[in-house]
One Martini backbone bead per residue (centre of mass of N, CA, C, O) as a GRO file, in nm:
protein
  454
    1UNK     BB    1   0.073  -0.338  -2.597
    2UNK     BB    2   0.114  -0.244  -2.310
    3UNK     BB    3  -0.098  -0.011  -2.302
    4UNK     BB    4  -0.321  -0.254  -2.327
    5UNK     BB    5  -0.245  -0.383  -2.084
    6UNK     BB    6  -0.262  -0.191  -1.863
    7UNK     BB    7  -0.529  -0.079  -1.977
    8UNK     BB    8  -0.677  -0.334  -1.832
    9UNK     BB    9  -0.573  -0.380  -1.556
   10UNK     BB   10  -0.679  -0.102  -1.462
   11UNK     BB   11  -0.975  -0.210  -1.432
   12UNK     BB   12  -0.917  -0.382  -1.219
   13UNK     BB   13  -0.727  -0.279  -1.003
   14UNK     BB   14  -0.884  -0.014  -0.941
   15UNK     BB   15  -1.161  -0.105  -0.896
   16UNK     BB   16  -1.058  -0.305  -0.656
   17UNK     BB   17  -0.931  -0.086  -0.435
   18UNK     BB   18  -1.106   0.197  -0.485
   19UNK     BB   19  -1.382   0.048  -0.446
   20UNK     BB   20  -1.531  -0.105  -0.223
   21UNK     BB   21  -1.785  -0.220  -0.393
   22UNK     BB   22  -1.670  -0.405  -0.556
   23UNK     BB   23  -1.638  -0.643  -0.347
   24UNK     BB   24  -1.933  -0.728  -0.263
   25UNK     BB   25  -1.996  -0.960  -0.436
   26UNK     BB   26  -1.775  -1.184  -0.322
   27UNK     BB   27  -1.876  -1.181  -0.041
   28UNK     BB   28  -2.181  -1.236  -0.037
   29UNK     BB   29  -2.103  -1.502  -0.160
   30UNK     BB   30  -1.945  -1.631   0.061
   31UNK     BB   31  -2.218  -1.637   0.245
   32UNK     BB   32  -2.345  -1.814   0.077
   33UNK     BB   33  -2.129  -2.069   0.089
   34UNK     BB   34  -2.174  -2.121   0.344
   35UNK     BB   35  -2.208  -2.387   0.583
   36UNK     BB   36  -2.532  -2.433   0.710
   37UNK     BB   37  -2.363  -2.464   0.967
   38UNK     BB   38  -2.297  -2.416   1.296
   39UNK     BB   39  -2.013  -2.317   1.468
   40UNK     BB   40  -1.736  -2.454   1.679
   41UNK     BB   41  -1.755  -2.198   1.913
   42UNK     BB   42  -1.654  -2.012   2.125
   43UNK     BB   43  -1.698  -1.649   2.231
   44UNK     BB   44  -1.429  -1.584   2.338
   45UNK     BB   45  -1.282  -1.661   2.066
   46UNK     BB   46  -1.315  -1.487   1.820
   47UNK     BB   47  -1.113  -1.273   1.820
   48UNK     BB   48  -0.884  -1.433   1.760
   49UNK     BB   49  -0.998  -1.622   1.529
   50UNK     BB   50  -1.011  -1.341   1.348
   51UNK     BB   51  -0.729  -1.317   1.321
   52UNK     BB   52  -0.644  -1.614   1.223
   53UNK     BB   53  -0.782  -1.622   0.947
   54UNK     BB   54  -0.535  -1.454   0.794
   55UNK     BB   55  -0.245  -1.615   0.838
   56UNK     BB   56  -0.284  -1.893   0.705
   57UNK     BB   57  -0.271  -2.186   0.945
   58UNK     BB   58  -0.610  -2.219   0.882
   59UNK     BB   59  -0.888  -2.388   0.820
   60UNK     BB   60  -1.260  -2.305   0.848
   61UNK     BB   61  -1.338  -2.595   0.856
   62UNK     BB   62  -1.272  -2.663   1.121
   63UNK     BB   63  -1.552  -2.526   1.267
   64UNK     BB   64  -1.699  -2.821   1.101
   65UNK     BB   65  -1.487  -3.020   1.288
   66UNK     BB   66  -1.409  -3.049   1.578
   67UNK     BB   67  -1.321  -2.785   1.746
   68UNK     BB   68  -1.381  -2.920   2.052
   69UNK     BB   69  -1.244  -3.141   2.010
   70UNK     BB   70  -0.970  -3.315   1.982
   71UNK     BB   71  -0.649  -3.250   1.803
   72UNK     BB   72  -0.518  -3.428   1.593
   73UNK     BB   73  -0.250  -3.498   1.422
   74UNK     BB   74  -0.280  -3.359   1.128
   75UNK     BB   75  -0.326  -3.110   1.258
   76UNK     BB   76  -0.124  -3.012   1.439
   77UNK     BB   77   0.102  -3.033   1.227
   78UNK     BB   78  -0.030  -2.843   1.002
   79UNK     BB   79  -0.036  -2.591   1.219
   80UNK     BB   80   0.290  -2.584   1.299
   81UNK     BB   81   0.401  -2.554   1.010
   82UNK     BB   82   0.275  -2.291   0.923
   83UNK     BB   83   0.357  -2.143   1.199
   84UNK     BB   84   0.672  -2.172   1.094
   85UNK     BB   85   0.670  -2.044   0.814
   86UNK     BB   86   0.540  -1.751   0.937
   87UNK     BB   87   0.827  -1.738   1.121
   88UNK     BB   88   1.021  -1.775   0.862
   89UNK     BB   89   0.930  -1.491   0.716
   90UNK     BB   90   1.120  -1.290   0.879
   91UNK     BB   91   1.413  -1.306   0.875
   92UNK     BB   92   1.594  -1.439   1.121
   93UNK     BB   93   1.835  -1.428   1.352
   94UNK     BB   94   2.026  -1.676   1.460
   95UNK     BB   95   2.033  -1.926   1.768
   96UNK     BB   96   2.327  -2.054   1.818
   97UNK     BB   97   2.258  -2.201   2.114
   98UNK     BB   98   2.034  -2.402   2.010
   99UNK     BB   99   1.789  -2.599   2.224
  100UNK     BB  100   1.588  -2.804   2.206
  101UNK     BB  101   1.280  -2.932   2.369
  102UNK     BB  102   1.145  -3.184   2.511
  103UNK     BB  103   0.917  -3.371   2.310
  104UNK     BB  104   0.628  -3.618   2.249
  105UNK     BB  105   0.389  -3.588   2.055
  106UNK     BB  106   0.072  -3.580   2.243
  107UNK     BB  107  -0.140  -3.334   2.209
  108UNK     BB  108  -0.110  -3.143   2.412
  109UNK     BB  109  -0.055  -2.821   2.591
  110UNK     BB  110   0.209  -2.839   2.639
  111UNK     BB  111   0.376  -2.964   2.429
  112UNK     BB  112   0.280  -2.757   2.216
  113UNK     BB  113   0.407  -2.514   2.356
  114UNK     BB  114   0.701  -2.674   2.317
  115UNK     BB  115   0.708  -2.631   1.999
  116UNK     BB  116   0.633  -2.299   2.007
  117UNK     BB  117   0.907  -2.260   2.116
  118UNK     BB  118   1.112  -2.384   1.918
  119UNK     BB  119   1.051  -2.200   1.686
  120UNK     BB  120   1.175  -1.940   1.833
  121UNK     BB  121   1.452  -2.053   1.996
  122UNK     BB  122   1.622  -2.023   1.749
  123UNK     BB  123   1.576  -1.758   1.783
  124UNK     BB  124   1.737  -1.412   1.832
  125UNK     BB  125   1.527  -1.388   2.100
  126UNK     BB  126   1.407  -1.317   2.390
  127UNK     BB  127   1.260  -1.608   2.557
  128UNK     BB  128   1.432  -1.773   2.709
  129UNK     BB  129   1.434  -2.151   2.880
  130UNK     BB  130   1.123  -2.118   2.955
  131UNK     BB  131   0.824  -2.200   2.780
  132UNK     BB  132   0.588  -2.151   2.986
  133UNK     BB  133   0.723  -1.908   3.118
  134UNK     BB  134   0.683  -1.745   2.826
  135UNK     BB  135   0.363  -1.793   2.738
  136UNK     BB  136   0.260  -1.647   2.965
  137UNK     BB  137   0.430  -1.361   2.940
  138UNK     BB  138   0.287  -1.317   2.675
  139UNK     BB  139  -0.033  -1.438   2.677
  140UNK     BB  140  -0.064  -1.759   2.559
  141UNK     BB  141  -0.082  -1.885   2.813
  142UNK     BB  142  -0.428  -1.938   2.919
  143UNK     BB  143  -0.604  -2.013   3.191
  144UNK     BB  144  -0.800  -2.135   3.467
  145UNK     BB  145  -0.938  -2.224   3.704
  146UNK     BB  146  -0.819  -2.557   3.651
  147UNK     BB  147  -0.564  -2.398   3.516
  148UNK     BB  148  -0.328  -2.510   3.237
  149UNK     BB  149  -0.356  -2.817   3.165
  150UNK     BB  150  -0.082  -2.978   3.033
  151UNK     BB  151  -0.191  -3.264   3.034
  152UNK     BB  152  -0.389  -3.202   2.856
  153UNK     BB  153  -0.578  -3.224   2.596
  154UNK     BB  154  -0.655  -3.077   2.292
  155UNK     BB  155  -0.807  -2.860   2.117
  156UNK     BB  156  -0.837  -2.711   1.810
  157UNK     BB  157  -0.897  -2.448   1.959
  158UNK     BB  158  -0.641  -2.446   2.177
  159UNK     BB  159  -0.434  -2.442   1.948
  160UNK     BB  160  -0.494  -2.240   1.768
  161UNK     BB  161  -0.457  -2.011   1.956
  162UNK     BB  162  -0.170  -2.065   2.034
  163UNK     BB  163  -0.083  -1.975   1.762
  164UNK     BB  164  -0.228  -1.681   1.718
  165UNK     BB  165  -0.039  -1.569   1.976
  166UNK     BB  166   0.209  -1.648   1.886
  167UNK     BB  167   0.227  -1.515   1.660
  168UNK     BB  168   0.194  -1.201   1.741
  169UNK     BB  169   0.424  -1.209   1.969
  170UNK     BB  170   0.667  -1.277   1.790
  171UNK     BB  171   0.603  -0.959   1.590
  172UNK     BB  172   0.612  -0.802   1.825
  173UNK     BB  173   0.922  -0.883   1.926
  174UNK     BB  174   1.035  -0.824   1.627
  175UNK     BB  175   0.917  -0.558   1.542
  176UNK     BB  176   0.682  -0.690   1.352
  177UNK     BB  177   0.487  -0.619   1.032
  178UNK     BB  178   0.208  -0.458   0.859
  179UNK     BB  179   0.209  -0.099   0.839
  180UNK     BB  180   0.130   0.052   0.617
  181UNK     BB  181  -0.003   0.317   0.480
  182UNK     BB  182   0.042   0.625   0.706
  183UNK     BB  183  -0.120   0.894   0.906
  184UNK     BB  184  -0.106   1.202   1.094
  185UNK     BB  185  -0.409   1.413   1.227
  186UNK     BB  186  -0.405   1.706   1.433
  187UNK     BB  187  -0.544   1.895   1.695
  188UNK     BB  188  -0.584   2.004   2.046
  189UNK     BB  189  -0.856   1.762   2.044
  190UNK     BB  190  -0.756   1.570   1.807
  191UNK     BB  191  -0.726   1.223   1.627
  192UNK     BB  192  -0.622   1.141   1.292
  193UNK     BB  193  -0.592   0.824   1.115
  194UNK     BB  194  -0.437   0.751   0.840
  195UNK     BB  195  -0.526   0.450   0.623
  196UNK     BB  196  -0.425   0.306   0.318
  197UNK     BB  197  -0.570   0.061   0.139
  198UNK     BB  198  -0.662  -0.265   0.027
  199UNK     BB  199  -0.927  -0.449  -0.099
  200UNK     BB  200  -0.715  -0.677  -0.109
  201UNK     BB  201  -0.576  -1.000   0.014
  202UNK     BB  202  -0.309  -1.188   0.201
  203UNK     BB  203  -0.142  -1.341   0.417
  204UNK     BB  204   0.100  -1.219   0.418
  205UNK     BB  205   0.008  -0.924   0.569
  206UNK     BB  206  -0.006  -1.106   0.803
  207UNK     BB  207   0.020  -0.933   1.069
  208UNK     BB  208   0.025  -0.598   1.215
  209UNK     BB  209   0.143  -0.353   1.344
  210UNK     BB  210   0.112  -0.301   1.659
  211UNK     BB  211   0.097   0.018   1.645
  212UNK     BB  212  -0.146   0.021   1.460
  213UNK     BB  213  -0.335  -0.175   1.619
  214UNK     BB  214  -0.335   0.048   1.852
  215UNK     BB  215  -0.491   0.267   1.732
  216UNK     BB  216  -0.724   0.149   1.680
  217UNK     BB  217  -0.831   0.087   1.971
  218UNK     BB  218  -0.794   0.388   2.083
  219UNK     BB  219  -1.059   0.453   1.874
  220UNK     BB  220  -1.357   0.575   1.879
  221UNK     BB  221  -1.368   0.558   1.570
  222UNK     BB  222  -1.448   0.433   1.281
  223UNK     BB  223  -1.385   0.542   0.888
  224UNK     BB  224  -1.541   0.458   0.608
  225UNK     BB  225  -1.694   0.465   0.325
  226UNK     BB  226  -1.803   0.159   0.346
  227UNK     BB  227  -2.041  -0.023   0.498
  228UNK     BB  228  -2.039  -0.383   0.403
  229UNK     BB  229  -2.167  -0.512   0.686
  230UNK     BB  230  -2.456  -0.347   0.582
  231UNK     BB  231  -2.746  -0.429   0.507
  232UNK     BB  232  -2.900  -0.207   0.356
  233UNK     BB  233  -2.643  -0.182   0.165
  234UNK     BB  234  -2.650  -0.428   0.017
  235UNK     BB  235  -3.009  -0.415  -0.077
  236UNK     BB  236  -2.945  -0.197  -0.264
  237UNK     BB  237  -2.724  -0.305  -0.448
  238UNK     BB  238  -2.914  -0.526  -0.533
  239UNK     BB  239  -3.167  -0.342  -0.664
  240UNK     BB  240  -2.990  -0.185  -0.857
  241UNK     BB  241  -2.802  -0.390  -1.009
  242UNK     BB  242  -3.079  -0.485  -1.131
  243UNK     BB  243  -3.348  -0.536  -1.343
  244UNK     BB  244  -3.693  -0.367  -1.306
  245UNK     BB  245  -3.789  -0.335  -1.624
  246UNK     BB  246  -3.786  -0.612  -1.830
  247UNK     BB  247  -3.495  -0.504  -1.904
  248UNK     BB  248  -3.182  -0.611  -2.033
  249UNK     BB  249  -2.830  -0.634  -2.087
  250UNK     BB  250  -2.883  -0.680  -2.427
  251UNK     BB  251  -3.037  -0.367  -2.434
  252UNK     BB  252  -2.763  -0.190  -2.383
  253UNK     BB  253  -2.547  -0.344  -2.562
  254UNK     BB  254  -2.327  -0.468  -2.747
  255UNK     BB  255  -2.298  -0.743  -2.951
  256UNK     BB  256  -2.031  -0.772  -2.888
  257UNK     BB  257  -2.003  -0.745  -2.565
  258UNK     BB  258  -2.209  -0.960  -2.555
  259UNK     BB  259  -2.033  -1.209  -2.696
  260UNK     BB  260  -1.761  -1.167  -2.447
  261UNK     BB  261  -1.975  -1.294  -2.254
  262UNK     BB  262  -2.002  -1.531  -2.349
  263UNK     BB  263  -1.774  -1.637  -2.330
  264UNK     BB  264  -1.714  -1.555  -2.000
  265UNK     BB  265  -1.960  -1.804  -1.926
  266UNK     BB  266  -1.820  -2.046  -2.080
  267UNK     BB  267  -1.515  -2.037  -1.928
  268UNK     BB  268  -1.686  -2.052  -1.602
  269UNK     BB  269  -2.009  -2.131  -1.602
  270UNK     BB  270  -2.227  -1.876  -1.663
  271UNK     BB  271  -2.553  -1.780  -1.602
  272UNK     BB  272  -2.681  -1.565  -1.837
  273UNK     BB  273  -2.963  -1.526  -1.721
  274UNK     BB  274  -2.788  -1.411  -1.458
  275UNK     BB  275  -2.640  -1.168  -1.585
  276UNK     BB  276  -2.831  -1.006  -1.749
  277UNK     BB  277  -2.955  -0.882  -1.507
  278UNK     BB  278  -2.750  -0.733  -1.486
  279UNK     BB  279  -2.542  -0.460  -1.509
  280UNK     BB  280  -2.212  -0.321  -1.586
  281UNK     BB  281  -2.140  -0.223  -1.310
  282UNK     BB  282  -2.186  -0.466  -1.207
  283UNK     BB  283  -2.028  -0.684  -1.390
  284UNK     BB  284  -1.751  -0.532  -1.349
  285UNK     BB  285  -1.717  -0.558  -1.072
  286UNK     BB  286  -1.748  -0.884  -1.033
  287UNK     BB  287  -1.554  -0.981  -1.275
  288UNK     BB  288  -1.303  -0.852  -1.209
  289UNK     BB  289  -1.227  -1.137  -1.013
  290UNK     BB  290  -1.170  -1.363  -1.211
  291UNK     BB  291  -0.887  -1.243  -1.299
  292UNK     BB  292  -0.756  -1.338  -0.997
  293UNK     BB  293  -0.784  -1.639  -1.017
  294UNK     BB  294  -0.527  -1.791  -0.828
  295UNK     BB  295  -0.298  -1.597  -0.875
  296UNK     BB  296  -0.245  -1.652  -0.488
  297UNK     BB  297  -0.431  -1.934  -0.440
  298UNK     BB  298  -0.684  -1.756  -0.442
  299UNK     BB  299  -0.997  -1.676  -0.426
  300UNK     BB  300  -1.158  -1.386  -0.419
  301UNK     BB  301  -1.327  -1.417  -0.164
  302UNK     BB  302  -1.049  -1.451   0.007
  303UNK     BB  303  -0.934  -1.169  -0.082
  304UNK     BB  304  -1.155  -1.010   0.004
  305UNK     BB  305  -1.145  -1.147   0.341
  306UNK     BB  306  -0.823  -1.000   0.340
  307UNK     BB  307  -0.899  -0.714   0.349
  308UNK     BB  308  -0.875  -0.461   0.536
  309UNK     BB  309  -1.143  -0.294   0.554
  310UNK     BB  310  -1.217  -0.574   0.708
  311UNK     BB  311  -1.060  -0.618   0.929
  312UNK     BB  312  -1.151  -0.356   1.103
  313UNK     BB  313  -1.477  -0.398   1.029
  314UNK     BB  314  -1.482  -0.657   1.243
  315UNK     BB  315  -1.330  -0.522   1.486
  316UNK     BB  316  -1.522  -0.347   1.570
  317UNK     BB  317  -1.726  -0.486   1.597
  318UNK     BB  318  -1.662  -0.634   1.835
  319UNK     BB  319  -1.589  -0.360   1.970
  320UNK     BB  320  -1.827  -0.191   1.965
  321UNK     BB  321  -1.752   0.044   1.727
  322UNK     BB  322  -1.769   0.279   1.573
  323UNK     BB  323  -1.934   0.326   1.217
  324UNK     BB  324  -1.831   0.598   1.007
  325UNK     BB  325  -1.934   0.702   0.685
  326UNK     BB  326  -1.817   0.901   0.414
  327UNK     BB  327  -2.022   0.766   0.201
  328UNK     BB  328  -2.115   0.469   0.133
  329UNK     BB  329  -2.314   0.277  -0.059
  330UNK     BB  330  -2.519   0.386  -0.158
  331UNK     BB  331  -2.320   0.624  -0.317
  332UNK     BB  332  -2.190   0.460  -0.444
  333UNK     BB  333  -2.412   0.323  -0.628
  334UNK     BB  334  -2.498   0.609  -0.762
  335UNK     BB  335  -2.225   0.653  -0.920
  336UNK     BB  336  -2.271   0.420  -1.108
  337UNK     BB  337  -2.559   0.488  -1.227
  338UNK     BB  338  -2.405   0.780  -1.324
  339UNK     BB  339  -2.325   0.669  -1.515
  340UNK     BB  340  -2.282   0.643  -1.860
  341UNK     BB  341  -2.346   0.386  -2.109
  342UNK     BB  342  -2.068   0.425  -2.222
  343UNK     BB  343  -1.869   0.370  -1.945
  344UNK     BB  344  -1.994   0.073  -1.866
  345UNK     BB  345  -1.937  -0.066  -2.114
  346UNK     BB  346  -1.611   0.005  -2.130
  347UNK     BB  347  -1.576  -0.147  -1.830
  348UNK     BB  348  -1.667  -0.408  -1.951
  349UNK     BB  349  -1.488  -0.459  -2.169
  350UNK     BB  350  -1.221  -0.447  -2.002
  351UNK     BB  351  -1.296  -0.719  -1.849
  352UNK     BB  352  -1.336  -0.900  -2.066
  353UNK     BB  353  -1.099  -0.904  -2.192
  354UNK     BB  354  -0.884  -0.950  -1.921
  355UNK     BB  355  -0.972  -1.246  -1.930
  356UNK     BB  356  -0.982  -1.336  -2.285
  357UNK     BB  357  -0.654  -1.172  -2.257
  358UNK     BB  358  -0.437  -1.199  -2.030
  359UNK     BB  359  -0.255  -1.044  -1.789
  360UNK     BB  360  -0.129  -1.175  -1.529
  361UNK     BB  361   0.163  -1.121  -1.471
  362UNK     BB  362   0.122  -0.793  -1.436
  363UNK     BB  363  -0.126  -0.836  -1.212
  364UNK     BB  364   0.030  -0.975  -1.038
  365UNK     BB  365   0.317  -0.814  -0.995
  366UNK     BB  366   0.135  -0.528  -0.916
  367UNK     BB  367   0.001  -0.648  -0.674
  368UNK     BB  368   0.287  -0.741  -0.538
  369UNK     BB  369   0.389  -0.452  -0.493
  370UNK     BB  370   0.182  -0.314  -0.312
  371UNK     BB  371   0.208  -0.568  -0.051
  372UNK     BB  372   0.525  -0.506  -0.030
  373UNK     BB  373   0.482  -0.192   0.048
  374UNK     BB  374   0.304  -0.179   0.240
  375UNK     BB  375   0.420  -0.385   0.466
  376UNK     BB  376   0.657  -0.167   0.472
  377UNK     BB  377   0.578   0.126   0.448
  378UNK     BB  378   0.627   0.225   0.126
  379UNK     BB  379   0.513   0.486  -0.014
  380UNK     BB  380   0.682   0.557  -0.257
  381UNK     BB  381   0.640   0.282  -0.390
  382UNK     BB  382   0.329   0.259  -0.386
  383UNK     BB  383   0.278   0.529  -0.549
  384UNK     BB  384   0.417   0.438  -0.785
  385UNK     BB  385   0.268   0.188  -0.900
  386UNK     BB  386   0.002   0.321  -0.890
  387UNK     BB  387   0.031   0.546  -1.097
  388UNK     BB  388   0.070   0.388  -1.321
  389UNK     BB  389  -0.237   0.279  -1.320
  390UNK     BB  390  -0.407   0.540  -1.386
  391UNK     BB  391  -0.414   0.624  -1.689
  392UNK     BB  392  -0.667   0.752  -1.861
  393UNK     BB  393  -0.915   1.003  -1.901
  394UNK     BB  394  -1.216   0.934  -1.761
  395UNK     BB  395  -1.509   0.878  -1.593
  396UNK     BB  396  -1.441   0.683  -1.442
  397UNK     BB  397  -1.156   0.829  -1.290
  398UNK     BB  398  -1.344   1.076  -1.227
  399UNK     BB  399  -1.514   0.911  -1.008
  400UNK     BB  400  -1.251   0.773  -0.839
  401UNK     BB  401  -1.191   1.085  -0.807
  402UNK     BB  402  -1.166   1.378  -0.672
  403UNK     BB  403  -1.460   1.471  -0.546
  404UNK     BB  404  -1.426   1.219  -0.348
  405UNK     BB  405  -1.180   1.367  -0.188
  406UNK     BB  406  -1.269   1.604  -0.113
  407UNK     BB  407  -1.477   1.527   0.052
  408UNK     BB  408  -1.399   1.350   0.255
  409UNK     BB  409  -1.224   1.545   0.387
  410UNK     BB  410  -1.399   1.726   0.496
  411UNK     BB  411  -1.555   1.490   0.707
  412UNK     BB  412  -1.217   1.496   0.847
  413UNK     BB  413  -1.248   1.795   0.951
  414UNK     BB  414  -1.527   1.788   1.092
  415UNK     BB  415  -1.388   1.600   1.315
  416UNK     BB  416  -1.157   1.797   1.401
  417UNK     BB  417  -1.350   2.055   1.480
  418UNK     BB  418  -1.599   1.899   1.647
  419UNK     BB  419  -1.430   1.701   1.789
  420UNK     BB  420  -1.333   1.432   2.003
  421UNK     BB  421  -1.028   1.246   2.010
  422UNK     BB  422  -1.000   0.916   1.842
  423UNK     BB  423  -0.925   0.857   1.495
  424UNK     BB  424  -0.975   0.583   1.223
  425UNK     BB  425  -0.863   0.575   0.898
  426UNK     BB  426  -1.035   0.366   0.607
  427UNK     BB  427  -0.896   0.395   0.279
  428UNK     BB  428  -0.798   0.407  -0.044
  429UNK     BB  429  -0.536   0.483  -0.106
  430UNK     BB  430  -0.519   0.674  -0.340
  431UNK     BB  431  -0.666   0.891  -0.175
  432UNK     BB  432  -0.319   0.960  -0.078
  433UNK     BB  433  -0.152   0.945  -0.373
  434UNK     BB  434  -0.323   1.129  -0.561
  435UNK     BB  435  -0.381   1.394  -0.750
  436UNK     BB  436  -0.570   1.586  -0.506
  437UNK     BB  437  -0.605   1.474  -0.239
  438UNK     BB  438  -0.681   1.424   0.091
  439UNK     BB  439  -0.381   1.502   0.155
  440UNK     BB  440  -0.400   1.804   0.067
  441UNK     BB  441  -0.688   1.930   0.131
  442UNK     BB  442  -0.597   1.950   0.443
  443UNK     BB  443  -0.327   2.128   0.362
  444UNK     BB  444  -0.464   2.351   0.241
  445UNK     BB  445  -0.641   2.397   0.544
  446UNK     BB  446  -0.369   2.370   0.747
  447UNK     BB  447  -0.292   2.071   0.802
  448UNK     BB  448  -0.066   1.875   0.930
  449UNK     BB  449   0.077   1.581   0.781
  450UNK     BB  450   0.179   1.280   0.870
  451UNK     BB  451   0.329   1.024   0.922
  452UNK     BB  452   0.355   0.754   1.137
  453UNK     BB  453   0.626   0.707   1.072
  454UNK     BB  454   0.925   0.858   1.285
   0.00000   0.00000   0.00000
């Protein structure tokens, strides 16, 4: 029976961690739901914004409540509540010393930032004992022409930064941060740092360690699977994915298989007739996050928006960084096309399954190992319990494996011998750490790949 549930859970844990693709559907539907109003945010504000969304300090229905107008007594306090949990998940050590700064909780700029000062000051940390002063210097309040401003009432969007920045500099003080599984290899003229991805996540993952988000910003180049915030590769996934020969996937599948999909159409509310249009594996793509709605308190879209290669992918854009693709969406979209009918069909099996017979507790507690080896940078751990999921061999994990990390080694050998700079490299864990994997291929051709951390 456990053999039977590990692998159930392997088809969605895997597929969802290891194709990047596997993600698109998730994301895509985010962007549909998003509500068509334009969001109240400054332009120069963006990237702090856009780290602070990860944190799970406040909810992005702000951007379209007042975000630019003064800020409530009940989100100041709920955004502050939130920012202590924050910093209380570090475990740190008191300070016996600790003498809180007095406060009115009257929602200025300045009030704030000495509440911000409090959470902090609790703790045996370097922080001084003025707060304005601690706040500056380490670049958390942040002036105007018309100066700091400290009496002036905040707004939603004052409040958020002020707190996205203390979040920030806290985990960088206490040399605290998610690690991430991760190694550097280098020639005499070309740095490249190889970073091993989950491809959901949850705010407890964030902020990332310091050194590491420092290694991205210094590289000319992030290199991903697939840019799957490219229009076109999005295009492609969309037309390929669904039937235009007039054919249905009723036409494909077994009627068992058929009415196990009626079954969790009817348990989610999903209508058959746009289910039927889609390939097995566009719908095991999709379906395998159904089973993991709220296991983590978080909707699937969260989950995946959440994601490593999210993260460093909307960061690149930011910084109008190049985004180079090992393979790209179309080339995985081509991988499951050319999957055989028998395989398609089996992977939508174990999918349908593991909704219909859930083993959520065994796929939360391993999907809950993966983040906390991740954040730890505990790549022993990470790989252990990674490789226990890797199940039997089979088309699918055939198609997830071997020739796809050769192939990639190759393209990263490629910019080693013929580019110059520093390069940021972000795939699915698993392709450093099954056997025969990408740093294996590295090391076979001459390359010593090293820890990241040492």
């Amino acid at each position: 029976m456990m053999k039977k549930i590990m692998k159930r859970t392997s088809a969605v844990l895997l597929g969802a961690s290891l194709m990047l693709t596997t993600v698109v559907p998730v994301i895509h539907a985010e962007e549909q739901t998003q509500p068509p109003l334009v969001p109240s945010i400054s332009n120069w504000a963006i990237g702090t914004l856009n780290e602070g969304e990860k944190y799970g300090i406040y909810p992005t229905e702000w951007y379209f409540d007042g975000f630019l107008q003064e800020i409530p007594v009940d989100k100041v306090n709920e955004l502050l509540a939130l920012t202590e949990k924050k910093i209380a998940s570090l475990g740190l050590a008191e300070n016996k010393k600790y003498k809180p700064v007095s406060v009115k909780n009257d929602n200025t700029r300045g009030d704030i930032v000495k509440r911000l000062y409090n959470i902090v000051a609790r703790y045996d940390l370097p922080v001084g004992t003025d707060a304005v002063q601690f706040m500056k210097e380490h670049n958390i309040l942040q002036g105007s022409p018309n100066g700091l401003q400290l009496e002036k009432k905040a707004t939603t969007q004052q409040a958020v930064l002020l707190a996205v920045r203390f979040i920030q500099s806290t985990y960088a003080l206490a040399e605290q941060g998610a690690k991430g599984v991760a190694w550097v290899v280098e020639d005499e003229d070309t740095l490249v740092y190889l970073l091993g991805s989950i491809h959901l996540g949850t705010p407890d993952l964030y902020p990332f360690n310091k050194k590491l988000v420092t290694a991205f910003d210094e590289a000319d180049a992030l290199l991903v699977e697939a840019n799957i915030l490219d229009t076109e590769g999005l295009q492609y996934y969309t037309e390929k994915a669904m039937y235009a020969d007039g054919s249905s996937l009723k036409d494909a599948i077994a009627p068992e298989t058929y009415a196990k999909l009626e079954q969790v159409a009817k348990l989610y509310d999903l209508p058959m007739e746009e289910l039927t249009m889609q390939k097995p594996w566009m719908l095991s793509s999709a379906l395998s996050m159904l089973s993991m709605d709220d296991s983590f308190g978080m909707t699937p879209q969260e989950m995946a928006m959440h994601g490593i290669d999210i993260y460093f992918l909307l960061n690149a854009q930011l910084q109008q960084k190049p985004v180079i693709e090992l393979e790209g969406t179309k080339a995985q979209v081509d991988m499951f096309e050319a999957l055989s009918p028998e395989a398609q069909e089996q992977s939508l099996v174990a999918v349908l399954d593991s909704i219909i017979n859930p083993s959520e507790e065994n796929q939360h507690k391993i999907l809950q190992e993966w983040f906390t080896s991740w954040k730890q940078g505990n790549v022993e751990a990470f790989a252990k319990s990674f490789q226990a999921m890797e199940g039997e061999s089979s088309e699918f994990n055939e198609m997830l494996f071997g020739l796809r990390d050769e192939q990639m080694a190759k393209k990263i050998m490629n910019v080693l011998e013929e580019k110059k700079g520093t390069y940021f490299v972000v795939v699915g864990s698993g392709h450093f750490l099954i056997d025969k994997n990408i740093r294996y291929h590295l090391e076979k051709n001459g390359y010593n790949v090293k820890p990241f951390y040492q």
